[in-house]
KEFIRO-919422 format. One record per residue (C-alpha): residue in three letters; x, y, z. Coordinates in steps of 0.5 Angstrom, whole numbers, m for minus. Last residue first. Layout:
! residues N
("ala"; (X; Y; Z))
...
***
This chain:
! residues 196
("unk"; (98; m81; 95))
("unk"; (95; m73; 92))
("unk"; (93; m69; 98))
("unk"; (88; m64; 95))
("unk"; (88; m58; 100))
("unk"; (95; m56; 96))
("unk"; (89; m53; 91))
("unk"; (87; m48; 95))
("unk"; (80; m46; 97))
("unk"; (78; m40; 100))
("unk"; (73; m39; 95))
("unk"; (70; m45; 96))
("unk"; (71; m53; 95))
("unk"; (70; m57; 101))
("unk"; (63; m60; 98))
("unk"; (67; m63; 92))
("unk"; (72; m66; 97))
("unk"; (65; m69; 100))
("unk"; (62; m71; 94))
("unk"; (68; m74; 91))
("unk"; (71; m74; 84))
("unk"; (77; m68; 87))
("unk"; (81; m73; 87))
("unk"; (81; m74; 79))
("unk"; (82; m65; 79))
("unk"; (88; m65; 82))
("unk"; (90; m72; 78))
("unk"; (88; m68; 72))
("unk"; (92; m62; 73))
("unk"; (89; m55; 73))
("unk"; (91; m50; 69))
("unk"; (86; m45; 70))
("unk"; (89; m43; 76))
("unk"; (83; m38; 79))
("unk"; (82; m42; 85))
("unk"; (75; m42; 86))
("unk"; (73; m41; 80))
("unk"; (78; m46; 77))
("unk"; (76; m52; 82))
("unk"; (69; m50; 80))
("unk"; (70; m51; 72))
("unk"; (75; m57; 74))
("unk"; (70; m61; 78))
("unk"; (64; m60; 73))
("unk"; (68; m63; 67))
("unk"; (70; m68; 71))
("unk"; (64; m70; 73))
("unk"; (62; m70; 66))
("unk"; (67; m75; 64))
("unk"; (66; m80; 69))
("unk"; (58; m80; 68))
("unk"; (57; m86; 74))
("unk"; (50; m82; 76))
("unk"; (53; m80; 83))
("unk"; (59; m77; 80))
("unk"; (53; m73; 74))
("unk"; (49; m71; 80))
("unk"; (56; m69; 84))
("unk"; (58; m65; 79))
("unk"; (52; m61; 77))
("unk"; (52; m59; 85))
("unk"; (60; m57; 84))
("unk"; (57; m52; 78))
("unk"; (52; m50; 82))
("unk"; (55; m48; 88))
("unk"; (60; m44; 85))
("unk"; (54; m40; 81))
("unk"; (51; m39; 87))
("unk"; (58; m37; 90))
("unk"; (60; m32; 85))
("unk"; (66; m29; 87))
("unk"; (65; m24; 81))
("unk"; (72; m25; 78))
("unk"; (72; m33; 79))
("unk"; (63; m34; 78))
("unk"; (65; m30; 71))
("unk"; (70; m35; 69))
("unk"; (67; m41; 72))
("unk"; (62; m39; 68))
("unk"; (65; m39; 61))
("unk"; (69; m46; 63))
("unk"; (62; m49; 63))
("unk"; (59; m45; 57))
("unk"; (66; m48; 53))
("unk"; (64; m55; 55))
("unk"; (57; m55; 54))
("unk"; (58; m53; 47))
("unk"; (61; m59; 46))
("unk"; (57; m64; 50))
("unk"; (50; m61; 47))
("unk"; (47; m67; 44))
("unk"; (50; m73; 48))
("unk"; (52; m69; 53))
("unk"; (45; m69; 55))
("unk"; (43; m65; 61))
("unk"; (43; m57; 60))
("unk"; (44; m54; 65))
("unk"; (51; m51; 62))
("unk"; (47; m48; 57))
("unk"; (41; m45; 61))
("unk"; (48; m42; 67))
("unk"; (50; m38; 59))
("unk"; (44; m37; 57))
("unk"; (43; m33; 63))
("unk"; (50; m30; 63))
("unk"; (50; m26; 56))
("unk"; (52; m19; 57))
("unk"; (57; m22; 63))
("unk"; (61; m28; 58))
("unk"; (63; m22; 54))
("unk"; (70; m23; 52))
("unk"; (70; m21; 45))
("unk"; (73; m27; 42))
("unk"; (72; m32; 48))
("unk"; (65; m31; 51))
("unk"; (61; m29; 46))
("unk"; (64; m31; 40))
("unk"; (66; m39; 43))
("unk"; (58; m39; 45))
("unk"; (57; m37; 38))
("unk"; (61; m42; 35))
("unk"; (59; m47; 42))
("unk"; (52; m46; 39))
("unk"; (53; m48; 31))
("unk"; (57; m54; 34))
("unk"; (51; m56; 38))
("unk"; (45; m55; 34))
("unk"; (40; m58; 39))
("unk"; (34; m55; 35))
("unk"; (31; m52; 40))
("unk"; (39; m50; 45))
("unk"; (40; m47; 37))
("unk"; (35; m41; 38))
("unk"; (36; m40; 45))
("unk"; (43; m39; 43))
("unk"; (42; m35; 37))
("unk"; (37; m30; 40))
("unk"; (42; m29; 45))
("unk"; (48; m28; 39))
("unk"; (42; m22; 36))
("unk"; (42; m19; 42))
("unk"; (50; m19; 44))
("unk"; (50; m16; 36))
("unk"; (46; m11; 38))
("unk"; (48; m9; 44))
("unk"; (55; m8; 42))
("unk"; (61; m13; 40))
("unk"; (67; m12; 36))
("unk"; (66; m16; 29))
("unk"; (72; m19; 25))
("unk"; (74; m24; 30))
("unk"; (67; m25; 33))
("unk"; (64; m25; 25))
("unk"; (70; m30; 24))
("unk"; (67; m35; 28))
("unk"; (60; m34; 26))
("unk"; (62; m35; 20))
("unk"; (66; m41; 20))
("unk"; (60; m46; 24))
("unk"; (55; m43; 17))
("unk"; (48; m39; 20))
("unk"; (43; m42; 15))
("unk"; (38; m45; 19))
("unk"; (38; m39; 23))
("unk"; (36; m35; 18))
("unk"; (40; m29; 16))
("unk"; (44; m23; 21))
("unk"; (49; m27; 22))
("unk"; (50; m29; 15))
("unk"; (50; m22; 13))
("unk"; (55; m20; 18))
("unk"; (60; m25; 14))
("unk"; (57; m22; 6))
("unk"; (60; m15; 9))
("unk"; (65; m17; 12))
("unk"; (67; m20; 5))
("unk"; (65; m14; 1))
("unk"; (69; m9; 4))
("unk"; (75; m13; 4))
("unk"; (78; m18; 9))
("unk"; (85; m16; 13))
("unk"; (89; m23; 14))
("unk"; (91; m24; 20))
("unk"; (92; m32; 20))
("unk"; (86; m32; 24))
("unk"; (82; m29; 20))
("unk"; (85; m34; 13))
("unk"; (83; m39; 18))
("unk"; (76; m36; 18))
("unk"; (76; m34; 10))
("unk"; (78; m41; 9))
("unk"; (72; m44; 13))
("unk"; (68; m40; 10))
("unk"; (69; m42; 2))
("unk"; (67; m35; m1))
("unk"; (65; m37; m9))
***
């Protein structure tokens, strides 16, 4: 019997599936959402290059899993999409609704790699509504006494305005204020933070 979360780091290691083992990877993705296995979507975007279809089928998915608060499942698909086949464009909308949502509790994992798929595509296209957005969210969860959030937000809109994509905690910590926040543009330098 197939075990897909071997079959996935085997992927990863680069070992070449058969036929057969594509074949039964595709196939689960095209199964019933209940069914749908964390491993094998993963190796279905290793193994899969995206077309229309397969972008369709994924936002079907996403808005599917975000009813069932499925987050390790949407952040597989989320990791497919914007990750392994670079695709963040094709599925924006669902990308900005899974970065809205408000329950980290349920959805943290998958909020994260959507933020960080955002911030992505809001740097290449100098997006200032999706700046905005992610330095708004911020402020609401700074404002909430959500620490992790807040930082969560922060070093997504540091990284979009500046394009580092490694930004340092003790940058990103000073940033956890709502002016700072409010100063962060696409003209942003990150020597603008003052560390004490």
């Amino acid at each position: 019997m197939r075990n897909p979360r071997d079959t996935y780091f085997s992927i990863k290691n680069g070992r070449n599936l058969t036929p057969d083992e594509k074949a039964q990877i595709e196939k689960a993705f095209w199964g019933a959402f209940q069914g749908l296995n964390y491993h094998d979507v993963l190796s279905f975007g290793l193994v899969f290059q995206p077309t229309q279809q397969y972008l369709s089928r994924a936002k079907e998915i996403i808005n599917a899993l975000i009813e069932q608060e499925e987050d390790g499942l949407l952040k597989a698909v989320l990791t497919t999409v914007c990750i392994y086949w670079k695709s963040t464009s094709d599925i924006i909308e669902e990308v900005r609704c899974v970065v809205r949502l408000d329950d980290f509790d349920a959805f943290g994992d998958a909020i994260i790699v959507a933020v960080k798929a955002l911030a992505s595509v809001a740097n290449e296209t100098k997006s200032e509504v999706d700046l905005e957005e992610l330095k708004e969210i911020a402020c609401k969860y700074l404002k909430d006494g959500s620490l992790f959030e807040a930082e969560t937000y922060a070093e997504a809109a540091l990284y979009a305005a500046t394009g580092d994509r490694h930004i340092p905690s003790s940058y990103v910590k000073l940033c956890l204020k709502p002016e700072m926040l409010k100063s962060v543009n696409f003209d942003f330098k990150l020597e603008n933070i003052r560390i004490h």
